[in-house]
C-alpha positions in Angstrom: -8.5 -13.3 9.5 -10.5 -10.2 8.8 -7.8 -8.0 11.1 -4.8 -9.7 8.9 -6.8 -8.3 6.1 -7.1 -5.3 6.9 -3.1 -5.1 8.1 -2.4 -6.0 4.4 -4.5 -3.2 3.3 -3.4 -0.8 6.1 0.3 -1.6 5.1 -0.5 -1.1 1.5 -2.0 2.2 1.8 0.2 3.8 3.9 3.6 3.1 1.3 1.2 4.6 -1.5 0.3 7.4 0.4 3.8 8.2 2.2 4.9 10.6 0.1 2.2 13.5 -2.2 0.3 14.9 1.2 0.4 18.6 1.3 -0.5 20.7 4.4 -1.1 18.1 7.0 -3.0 20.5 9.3 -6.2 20.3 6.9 -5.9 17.6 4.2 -7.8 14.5 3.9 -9.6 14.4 7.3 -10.3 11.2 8.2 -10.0 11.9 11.9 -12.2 12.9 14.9 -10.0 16.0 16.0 -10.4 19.3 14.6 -7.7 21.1 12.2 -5.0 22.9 13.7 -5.6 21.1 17.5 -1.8 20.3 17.1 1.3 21.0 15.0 4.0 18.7 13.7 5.6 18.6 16.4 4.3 16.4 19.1 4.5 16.3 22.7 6.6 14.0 24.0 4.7 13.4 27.5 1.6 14.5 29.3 1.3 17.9 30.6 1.0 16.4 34.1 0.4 13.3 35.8 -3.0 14.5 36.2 -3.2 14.5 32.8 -1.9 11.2 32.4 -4.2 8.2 31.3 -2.3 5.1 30.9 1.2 4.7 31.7 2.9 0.5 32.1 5.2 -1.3 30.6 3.7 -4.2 28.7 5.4 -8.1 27.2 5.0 -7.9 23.9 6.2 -10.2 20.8 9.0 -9.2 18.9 9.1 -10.1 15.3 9.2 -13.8 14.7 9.0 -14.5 17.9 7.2 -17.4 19.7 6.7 -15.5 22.8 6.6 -11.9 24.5 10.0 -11.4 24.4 10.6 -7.7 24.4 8.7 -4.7 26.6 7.6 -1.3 26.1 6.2 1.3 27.7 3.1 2.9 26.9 1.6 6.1 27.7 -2.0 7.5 26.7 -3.6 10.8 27.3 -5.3 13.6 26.0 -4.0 17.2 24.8 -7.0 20.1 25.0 -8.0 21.8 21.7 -8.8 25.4 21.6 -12.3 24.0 20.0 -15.0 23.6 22.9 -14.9 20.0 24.2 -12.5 18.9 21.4 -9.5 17.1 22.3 -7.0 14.9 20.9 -5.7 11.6 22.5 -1.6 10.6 22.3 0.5 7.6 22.5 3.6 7.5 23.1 5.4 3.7 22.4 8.9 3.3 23.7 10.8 0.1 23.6 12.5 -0.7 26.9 14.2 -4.1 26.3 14.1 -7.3 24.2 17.0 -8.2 21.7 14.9 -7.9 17.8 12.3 -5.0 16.9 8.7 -4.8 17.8 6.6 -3.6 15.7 4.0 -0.7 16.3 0.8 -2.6 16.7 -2.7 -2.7 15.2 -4.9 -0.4 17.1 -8.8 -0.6 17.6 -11.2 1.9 19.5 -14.8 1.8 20.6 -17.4 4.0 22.6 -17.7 2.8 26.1 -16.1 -0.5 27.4 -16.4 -3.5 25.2 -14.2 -6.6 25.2 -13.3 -6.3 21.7 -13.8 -2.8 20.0 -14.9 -3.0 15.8 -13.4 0.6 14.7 -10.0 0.6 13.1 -7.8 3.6 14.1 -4.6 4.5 13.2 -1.3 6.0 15.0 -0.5 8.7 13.1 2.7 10.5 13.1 1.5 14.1 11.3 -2.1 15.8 12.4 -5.0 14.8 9.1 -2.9 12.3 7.8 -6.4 10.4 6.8 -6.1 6.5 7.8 -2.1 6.0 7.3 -0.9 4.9 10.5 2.5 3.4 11.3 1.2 0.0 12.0 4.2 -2.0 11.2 6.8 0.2 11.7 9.2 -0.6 14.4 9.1 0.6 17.7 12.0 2.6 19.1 14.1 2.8 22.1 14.2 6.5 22.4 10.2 6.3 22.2 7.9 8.2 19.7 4.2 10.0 20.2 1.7 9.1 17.9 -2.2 10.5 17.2 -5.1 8.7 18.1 -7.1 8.6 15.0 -10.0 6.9 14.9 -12.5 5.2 11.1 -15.5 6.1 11.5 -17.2 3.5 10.5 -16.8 0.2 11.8 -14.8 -2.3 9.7 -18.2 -4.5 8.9 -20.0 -0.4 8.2 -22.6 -1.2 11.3 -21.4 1.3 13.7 -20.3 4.6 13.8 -17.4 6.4 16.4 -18.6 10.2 15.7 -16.2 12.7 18.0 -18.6 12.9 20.9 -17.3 9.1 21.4 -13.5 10.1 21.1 -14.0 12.6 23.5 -16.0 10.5 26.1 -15.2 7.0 27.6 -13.6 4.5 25.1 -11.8 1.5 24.3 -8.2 1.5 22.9 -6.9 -2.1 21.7 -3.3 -2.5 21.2 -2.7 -5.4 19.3 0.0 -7.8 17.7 -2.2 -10.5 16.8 -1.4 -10.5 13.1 2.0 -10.5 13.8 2.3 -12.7 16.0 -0.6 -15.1 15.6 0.7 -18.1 17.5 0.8 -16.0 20.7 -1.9 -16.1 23.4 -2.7 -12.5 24.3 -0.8 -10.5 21.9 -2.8 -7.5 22.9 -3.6 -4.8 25.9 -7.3 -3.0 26.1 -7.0 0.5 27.8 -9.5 2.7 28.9 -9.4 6.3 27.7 -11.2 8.6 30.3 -13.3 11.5 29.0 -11.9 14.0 28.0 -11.6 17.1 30.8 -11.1 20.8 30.3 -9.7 21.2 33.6 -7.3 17.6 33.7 -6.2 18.1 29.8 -5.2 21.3 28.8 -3.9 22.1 25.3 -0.1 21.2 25.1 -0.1 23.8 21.9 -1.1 27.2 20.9 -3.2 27.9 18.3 -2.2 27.6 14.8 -3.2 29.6 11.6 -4.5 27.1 8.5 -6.4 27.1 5.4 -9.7 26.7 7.2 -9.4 30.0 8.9 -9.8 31.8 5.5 -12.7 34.0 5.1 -14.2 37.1 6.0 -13.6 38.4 9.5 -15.8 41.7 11.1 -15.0 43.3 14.5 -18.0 44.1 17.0 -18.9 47.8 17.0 -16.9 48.4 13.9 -19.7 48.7 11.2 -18.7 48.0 7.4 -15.1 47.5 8.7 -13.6 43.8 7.9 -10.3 41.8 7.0 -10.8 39.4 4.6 -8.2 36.4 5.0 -6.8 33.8 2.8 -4.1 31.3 3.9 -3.4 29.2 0.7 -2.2 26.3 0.9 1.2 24.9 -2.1 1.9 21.7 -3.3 5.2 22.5 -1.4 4.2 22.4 1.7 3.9 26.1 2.8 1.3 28.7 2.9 0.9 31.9 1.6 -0.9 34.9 3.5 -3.4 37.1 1.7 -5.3 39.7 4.0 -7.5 42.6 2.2 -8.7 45.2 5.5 -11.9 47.1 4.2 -11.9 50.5 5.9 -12.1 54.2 5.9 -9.6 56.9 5.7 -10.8 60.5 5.6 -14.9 59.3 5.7 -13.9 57.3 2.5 -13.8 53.6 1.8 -10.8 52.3 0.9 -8.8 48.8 1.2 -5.1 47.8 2.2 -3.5 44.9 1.2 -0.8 42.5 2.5 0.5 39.3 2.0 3.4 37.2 2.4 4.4 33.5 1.3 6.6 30.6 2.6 5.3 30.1 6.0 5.1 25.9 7.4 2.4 24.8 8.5 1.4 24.8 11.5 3.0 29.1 11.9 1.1 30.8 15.0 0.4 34.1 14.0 2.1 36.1 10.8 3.4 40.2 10.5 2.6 42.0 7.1 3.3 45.6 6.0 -0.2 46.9 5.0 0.1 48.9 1.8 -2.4 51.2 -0.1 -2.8 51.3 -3.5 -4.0 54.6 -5.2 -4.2 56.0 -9.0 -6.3 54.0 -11.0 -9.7 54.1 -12.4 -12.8 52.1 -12.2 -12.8 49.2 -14.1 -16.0 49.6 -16.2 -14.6 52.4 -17.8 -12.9 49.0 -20.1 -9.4 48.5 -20.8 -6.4 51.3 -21.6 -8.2 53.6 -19.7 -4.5 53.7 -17.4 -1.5 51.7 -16.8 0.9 50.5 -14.5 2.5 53.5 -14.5 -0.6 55.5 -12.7 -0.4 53.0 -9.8 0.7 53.9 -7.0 1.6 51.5 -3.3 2.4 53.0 0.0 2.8 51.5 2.6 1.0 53.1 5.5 1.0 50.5 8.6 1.2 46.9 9.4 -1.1 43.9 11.4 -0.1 41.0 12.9 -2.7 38.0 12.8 -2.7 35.5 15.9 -5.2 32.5 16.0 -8.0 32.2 19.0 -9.6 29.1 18.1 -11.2 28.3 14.7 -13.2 31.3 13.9 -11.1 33.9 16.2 -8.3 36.1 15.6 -6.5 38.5 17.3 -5.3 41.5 14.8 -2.8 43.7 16.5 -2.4 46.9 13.7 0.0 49.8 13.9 -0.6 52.9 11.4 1.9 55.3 13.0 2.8 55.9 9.7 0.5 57.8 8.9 -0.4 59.0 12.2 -3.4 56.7 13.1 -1.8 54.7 15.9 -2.0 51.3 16.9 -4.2 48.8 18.8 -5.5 45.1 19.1 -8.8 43.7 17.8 -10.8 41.1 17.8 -12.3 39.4 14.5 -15.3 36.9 13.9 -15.5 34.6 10.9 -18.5 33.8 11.5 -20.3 30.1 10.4 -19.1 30.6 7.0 -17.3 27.6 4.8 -14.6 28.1 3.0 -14.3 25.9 -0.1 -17.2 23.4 0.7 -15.5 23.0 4.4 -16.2 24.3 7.8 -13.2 25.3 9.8 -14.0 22.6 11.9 -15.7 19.8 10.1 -17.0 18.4 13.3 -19.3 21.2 14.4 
């Protein structure tokens, strides 16, 4: 009864909360995987069979049915983040025959192996989606990948899954109980495998989002830095903002660029650099100039590619001004951004 309860609720949730989510690479995490470890757009297989966890084709009930009726494959494993010892686990459902629709199951998880694991988790179609899953959806015949996520807390609040258990030896339940509760066995227990560098690479590249804003410095480059901000609309994109303190001619000054309209999820953005010259200092109070005595140059450009969560890779040209071109590397550093780590779980 308790797991029919908390399908009700599950089901409930996840119509209230299917439409409204904005930037799915950072909202509402719920999840043990860190921001940005994957993109929309999921894999649709392991990277190898090394790689691979669990791959059979199970009886399962279809709906309404007395019996398992109906089969479909399932594959687990794990894709790499670019976070040390982070990694994400997949599941791909695919239904191979039986005459109705199955349903995508409940799914349980728990550290270790246990007979009958207490954490609800969720399969989850977009990364940070929070607990909406697609239990009760139906399965399809051309097969879709899901996310491993993974409450918490246990559904009775005694135990706790933290990430160091996602990314270690667990328990995945599969189950159509509370569908089909007249059905011996409606369920399959898998073993996830810990998760290995060198068995699970990441099946991505690194992504920029929100929680890579902030102030990035470059080793042997003293007072130099790039301050960041990727800002995230209530339509779905992002907007670049990058300010690059420097010098030019033993002086400090700053460039701007920025840009707008990018998904989420973009690996690395271009921006013309500009230099804004002809006003005053600001204490000297208002009317002191205009508009008019402004004036924007644009003397270079950078291009910004993601490392890992506090990394970038800023690749600059100023042959416009004849200062040539090259590649950094920028630290954020341990700063948060907006109450948040990059990655919550560090």
């Amino acid at each position: 009864m308790r797991r029919v309860m908390l399908l009700l609720l599950v089901l409930a949730s996840g119509r209230a909360a299917a439409s409204g989510e904005i930037n799915v690479l950072t909202d509402i995490l719920h999840t043990p995987y860190p921001p940005g470890c994957l993109a929309r757009s999921l894999p649709t297989a392991p990277s190898s069979s090394d790689n691979q966890l669990f791959n059979e084709v199970i009886s399962v009930p279809s709906i309404g049915s007395l019996n398992k009726d109906a089969r479909i494959r399932v594959t687990v494993w794990r894709s790499g983040c670019f976070d040390p010892g982070m990694s994400v686990v997949l599941v791909r459902l695919q239904k191979v025959s039986g005459q109705f629709p199955v349903l995508v199951p409940q799914v349980w998880a728990e550290a270790g192996t246990v007979e009958f694991p207490e954490h609800q988790a969720q399969l989850q179609r977009l990364p940070a989606s929070g607990n909406v899953g697609a239990t009760g959806d139906v399965v399809t015949t051309a097969g879709e990948t899901f996310i491993l996520g993974v409450d918490a807390l246990s559904a009775d609040g005694s135990g706790l899954f933290a990430p160091e258990d996602y990314n270690g030896l667990f328990t995945l339940e599969l189950s159509w109980t509370a569908f089909s509760p007249h059905i011996d066995n409606a369920w399959t227990i898998i073993d996830v495998e810990p998760y290995s560098m060198q068995l699970d690479p990441p099946q991505d590249i690194p992504r920029l989002h929100g929680r890579m804003s902030g102030q990035f410095t470059f080793d042997g480059i003293p007072s130099t830095g790039l301050q960041l901000i990727v800002g995230e609309l209530v339509d779905d994109t992002n907007f670049i903002f990058a300010i690059f303190f420097t010098y030019l001619n033993g002086e400090p000054t700053w460039l701007v660029a920025n840009t707008g309209g990018e998904p989420p999820g973009f690996p690395g953005v271009e921006m013309g650099l500009l230099r804004i010259t002809g006003g005053e200092f600001f204490g000297l109070g208002p009317g002191v100039f205009n508009p008019s005595d402004i004036s924007v140059e644009e003397v270079g450009s950078i291009i910004i590619e993601p490392l890992d969560c506090n990394n970038i890779l800023l690749g600059y040209d100023f042959a416009p001004i004849g200062l040539g071109m090259g590649v950094l590397e920028g630290n954020r550093g341990e700063f948060r951004i907006a109450g948040y780590d990059c990655n919550p779980w560090q």
